[in-house]
MDAnalysis code that builds the backbone (N, CA, C; Angstrom):
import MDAnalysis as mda
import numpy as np

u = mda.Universe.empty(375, n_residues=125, atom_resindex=np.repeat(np.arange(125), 3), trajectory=True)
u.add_TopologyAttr("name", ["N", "CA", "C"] * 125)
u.add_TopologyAttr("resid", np.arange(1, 126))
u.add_TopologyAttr("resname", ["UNK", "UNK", "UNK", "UNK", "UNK", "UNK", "UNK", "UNK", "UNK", "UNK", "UNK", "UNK", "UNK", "UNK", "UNK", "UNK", "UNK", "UNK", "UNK", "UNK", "UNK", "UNK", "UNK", "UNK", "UNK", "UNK", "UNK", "UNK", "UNK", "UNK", "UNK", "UNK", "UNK", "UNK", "UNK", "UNK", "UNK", "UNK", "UNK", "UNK", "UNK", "UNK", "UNK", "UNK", "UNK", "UNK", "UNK", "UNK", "UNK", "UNK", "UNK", "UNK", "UNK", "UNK", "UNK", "UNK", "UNK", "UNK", "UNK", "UNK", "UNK", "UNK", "UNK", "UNK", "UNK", "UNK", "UNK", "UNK", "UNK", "UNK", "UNK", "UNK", "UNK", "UNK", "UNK", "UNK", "UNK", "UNK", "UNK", "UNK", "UNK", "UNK", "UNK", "UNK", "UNK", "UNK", "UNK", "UNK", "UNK", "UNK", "UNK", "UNK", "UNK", "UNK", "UNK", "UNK", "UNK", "UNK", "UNK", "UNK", "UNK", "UNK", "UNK", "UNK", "UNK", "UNK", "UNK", "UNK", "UNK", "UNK", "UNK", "UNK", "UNK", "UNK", "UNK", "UNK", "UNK", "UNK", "UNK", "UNK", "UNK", "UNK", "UNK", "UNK", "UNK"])
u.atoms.positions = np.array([
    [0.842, -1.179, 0.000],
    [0.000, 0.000, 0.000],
    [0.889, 1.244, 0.000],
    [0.586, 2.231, -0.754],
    [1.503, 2.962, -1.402],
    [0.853, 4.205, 0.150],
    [1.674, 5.357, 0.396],
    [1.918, 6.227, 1.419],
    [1.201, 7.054, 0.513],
    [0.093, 8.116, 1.377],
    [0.029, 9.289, -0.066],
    [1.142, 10.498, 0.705],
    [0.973, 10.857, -0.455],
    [2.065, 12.306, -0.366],
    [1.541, 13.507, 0.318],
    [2.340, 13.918, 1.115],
    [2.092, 15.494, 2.460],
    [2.159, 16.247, 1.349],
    [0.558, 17.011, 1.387],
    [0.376, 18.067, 0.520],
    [0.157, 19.267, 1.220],
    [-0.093, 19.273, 2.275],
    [-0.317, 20.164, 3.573],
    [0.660, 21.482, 2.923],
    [-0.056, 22.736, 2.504],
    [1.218, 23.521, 2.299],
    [1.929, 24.178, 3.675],
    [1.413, 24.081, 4.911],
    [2.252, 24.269, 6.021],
    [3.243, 23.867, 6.046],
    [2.918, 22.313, 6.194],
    [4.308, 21.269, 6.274],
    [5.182, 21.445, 5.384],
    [5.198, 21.378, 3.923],
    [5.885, 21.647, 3.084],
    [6.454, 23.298, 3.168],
    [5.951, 24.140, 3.764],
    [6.859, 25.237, 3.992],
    [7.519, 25.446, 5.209],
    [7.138, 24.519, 5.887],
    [7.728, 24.574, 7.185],
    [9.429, 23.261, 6.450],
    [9.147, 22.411, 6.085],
    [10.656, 21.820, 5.579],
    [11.640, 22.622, 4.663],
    [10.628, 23.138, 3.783],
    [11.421, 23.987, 3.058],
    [12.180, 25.063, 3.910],
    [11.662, 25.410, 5.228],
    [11.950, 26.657, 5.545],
    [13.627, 25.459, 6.428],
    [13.318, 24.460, 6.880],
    [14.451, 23.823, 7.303],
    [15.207, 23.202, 6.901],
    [15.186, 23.490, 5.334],
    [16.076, 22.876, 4.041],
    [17.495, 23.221, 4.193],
    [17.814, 24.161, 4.409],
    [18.881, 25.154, 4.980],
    [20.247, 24.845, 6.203],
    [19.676, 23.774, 7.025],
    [20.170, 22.864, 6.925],
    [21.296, 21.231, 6.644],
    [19.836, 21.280, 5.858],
    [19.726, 19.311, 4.816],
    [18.649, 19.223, 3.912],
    [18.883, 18.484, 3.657],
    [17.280, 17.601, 3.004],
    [16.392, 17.368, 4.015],
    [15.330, 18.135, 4.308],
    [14.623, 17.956, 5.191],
    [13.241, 16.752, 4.590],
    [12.970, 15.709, 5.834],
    [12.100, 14.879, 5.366],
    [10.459, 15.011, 6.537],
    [9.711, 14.229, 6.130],
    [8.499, 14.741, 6.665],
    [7.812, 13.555, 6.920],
    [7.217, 12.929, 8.012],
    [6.339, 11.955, 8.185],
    [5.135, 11.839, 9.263],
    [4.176, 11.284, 8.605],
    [3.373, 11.538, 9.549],
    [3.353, 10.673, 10.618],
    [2.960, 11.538, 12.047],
    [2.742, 11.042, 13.211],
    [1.910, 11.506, 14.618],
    [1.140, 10.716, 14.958],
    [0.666, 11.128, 15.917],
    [-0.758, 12.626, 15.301],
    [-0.904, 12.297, 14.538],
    [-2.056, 13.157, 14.055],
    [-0.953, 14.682, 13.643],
    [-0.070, 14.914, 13.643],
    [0.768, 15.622, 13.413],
    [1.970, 15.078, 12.489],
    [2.760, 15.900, 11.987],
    [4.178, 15.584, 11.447],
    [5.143, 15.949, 12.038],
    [6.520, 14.648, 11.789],
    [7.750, 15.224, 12.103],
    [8.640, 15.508, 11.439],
    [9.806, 16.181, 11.481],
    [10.525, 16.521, 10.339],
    [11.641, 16.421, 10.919],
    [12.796, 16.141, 10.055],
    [14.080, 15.775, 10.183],
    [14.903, 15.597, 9.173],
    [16.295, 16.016, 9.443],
    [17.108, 16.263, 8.975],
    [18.466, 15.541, 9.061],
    [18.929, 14.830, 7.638],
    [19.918, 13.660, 8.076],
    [19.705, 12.355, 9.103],
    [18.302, 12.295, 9.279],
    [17.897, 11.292, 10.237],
    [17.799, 11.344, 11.337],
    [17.627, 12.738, 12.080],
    [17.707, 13.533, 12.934],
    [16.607, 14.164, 13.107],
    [15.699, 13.753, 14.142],
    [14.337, 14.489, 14.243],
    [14.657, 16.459, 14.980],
    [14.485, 16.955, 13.714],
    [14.249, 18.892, 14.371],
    [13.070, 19.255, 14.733],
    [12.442, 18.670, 14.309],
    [10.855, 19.563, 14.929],
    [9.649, 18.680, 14.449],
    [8.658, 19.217, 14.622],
    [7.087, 18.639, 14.782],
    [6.033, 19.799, 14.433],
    [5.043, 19.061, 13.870],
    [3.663, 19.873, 13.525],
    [2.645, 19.685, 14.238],
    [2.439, 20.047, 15.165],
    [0.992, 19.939, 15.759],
    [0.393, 21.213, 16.450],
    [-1.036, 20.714, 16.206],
    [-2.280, 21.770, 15.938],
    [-1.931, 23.183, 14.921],
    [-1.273, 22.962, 13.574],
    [-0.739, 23.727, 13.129],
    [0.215, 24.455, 13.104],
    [1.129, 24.383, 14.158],
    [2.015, 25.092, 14.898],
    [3.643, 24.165, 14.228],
    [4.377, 25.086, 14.373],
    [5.729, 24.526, 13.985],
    [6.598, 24.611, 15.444],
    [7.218, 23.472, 16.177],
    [7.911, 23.249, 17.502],
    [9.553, 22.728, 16.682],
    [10.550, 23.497, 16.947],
    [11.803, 22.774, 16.612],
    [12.217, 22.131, 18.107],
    [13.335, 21.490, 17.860],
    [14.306, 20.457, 18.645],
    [14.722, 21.340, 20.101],
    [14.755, 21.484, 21.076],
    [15.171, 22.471, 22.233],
    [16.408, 21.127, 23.274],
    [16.930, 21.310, 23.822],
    [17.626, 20.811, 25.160],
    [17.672, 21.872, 26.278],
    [18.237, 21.515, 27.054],
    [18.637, 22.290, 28.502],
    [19.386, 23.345, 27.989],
    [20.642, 23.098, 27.082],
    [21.544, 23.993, 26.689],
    [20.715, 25.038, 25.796],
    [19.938, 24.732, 25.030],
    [19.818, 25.812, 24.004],
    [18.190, 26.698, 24.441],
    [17.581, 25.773, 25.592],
    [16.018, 26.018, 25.956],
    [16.167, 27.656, 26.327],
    [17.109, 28.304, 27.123],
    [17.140, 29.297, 27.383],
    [16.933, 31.019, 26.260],
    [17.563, 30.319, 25.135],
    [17.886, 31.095, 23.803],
    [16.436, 31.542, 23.138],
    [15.749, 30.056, 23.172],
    [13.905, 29.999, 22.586],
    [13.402, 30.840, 23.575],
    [13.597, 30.471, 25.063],
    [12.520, 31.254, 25.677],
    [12.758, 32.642, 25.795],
    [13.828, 33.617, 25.570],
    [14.068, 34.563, 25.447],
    [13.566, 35.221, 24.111],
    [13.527, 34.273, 23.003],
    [12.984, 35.003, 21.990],
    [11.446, 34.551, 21.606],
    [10.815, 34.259, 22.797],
    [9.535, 34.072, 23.092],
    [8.811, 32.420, 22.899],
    [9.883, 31.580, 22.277],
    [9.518, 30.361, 22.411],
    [8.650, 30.052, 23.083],
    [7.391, 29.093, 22.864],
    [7.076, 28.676, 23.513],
    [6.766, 27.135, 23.370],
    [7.014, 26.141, 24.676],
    [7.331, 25.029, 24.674],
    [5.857, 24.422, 24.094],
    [6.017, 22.713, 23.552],
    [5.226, 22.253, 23.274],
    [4.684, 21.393, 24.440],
    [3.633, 21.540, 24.057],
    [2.799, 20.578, 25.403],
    [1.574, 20.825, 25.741],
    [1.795, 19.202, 25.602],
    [0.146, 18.178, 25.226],
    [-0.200, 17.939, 26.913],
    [-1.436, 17.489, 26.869],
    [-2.127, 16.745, 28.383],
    [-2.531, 15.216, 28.074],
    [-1.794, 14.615, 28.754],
    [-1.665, 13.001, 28.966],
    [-2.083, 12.837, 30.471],
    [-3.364, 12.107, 30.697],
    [-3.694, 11.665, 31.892],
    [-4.061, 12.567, 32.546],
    [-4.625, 13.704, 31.957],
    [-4.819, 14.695, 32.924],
    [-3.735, 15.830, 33.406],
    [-2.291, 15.395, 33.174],
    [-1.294, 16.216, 33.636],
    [-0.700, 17.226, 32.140],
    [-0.330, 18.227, 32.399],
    [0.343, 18.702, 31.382],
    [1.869, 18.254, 31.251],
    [1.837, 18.088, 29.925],
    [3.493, 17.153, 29.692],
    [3.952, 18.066, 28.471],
    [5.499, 18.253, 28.868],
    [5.922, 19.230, 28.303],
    [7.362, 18.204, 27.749],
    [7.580, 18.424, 26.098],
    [8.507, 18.139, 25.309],
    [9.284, 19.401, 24.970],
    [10.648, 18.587, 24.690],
    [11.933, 19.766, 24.511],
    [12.127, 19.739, 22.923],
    [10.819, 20.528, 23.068],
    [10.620, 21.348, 21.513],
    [9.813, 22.746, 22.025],
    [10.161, 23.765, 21.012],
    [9.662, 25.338, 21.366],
    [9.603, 26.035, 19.858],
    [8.493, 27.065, 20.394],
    [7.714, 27.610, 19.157],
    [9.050, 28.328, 18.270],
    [9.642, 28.079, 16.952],
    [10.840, 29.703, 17.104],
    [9.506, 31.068, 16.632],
    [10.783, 31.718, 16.923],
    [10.229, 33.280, 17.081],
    [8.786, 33.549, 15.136],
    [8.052, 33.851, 15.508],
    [7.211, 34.098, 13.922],
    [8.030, 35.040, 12.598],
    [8.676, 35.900, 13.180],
    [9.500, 36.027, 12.044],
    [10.739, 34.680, 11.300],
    [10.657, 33.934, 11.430],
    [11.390, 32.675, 11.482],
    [10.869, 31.988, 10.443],
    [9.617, 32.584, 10.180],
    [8.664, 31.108, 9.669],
    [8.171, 32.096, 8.238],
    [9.280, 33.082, 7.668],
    [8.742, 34.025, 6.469],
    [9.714, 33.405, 5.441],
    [11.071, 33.138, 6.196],
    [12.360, 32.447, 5.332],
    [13.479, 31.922, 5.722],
    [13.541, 30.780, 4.504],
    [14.826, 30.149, 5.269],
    [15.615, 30.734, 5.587],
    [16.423, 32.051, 5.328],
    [17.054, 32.798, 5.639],
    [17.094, 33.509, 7.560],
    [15.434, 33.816, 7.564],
    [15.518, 33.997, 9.135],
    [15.177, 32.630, 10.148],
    [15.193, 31.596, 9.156],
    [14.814, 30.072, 9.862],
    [16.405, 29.831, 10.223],
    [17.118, 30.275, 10.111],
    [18.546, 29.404, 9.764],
    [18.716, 28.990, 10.789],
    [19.201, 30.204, 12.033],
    [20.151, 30.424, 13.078],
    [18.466, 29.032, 14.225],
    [17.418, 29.225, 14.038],
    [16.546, 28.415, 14.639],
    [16.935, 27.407, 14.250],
    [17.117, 26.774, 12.925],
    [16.951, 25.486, 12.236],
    [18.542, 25.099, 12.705],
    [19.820, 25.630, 13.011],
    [21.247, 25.411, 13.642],
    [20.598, 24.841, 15.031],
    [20.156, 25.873, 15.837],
    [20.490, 25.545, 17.281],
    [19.119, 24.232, 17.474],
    [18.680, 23.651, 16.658],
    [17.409, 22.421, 16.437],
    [18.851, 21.482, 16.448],
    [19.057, 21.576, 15.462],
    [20.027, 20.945, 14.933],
    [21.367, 20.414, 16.084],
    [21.514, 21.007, 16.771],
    [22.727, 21.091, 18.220],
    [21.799, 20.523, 19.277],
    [20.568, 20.501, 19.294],
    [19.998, 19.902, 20.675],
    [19.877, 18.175, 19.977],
    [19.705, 18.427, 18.564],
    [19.661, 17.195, 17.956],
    [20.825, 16.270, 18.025],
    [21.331, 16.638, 17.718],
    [22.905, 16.107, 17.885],
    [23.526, 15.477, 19.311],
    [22.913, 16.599, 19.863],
    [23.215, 16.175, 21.821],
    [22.737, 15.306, 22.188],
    [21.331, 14.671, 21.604],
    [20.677, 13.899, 21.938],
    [20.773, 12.622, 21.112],
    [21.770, 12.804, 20.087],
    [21.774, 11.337, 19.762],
    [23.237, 10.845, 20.722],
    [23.877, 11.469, 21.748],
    [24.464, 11.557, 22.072],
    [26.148, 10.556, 21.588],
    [27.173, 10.285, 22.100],
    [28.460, 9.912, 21.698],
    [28.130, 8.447, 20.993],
    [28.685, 8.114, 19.624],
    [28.151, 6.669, 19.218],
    [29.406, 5.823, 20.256],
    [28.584, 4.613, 20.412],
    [29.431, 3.721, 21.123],
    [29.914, 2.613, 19.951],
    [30.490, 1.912, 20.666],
    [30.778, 0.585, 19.997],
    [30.136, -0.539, 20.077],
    [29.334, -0.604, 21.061],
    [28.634, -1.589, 21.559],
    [28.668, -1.366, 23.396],
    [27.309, -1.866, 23.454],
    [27.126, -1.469, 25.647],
    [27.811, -2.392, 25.770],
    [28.480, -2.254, 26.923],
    [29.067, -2.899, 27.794],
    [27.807, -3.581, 28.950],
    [28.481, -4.930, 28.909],
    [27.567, -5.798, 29.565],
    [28.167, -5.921, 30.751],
    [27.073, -6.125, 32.248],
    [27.724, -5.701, 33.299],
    [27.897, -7.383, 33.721],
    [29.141, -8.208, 34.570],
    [29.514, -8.920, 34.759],
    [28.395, -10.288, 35.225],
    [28.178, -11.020, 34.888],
    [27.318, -11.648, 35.672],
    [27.385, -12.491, 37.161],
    [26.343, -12.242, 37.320],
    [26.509, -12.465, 39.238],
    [26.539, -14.210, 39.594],
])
């Protein structure tokens, strides 16, 4: 069964706008899309809204330029993911997407954190 194709022109301007980058790719999930770059999830679409990639290190940078975090209610509680709105001028061109679509890109990276060689298995008892 063949996938149909994201015609959504949001989504498609929201990758384009994170082309800048990579090759940005797009799939659907969760009643929303995610997008990523080099195999590297940067951001997400939901309720229309564009959320890039955030960590501890870079969360401070979004919320200063008004970021605001994503987050859904599961069970009643509000649950908050380290993804944040970038600023709306951001979302006119790749050009002012860049420096957003970099620091996505650095929380991304952090989080695939150091490749190993293989875990180490702990001795058996």
């Amino acid at each position: 069964m063949a996938t149909k194709p994201i015609t959504d022109p949001f989504v498609l301007h929201a990758c384009e706008l994170l082309s800048s980058v990579g090759p940005c790719m797009v799939k659907r999930m969760f009643g929303g899309y995610g997008l990523s770059v080099d195999g590297m999830n940067l951001g997400l679409i939901a309720w229309d809204t564009l959320y890039l990639k955030t960590n501890a290190d870079t969360e401070p940078q979004w919320l200063a330029a008004g970021g605001e975090p994503f987050v859904y209610e599961a069970k009643g509680k509000p649950m908050k993911l380290n993804y944040h709105k970038p600023p709306a001028e951001a979302l006119e061109s790749p050009a002012l997407m860049l420096p957003w679509a970099r620091l996505a890109m650095v929380a991304a990276l952090a989080a695939r954190g150091p490749k190993s060689a293989g875990k180490k298995r702990s001795p058996a008892a």
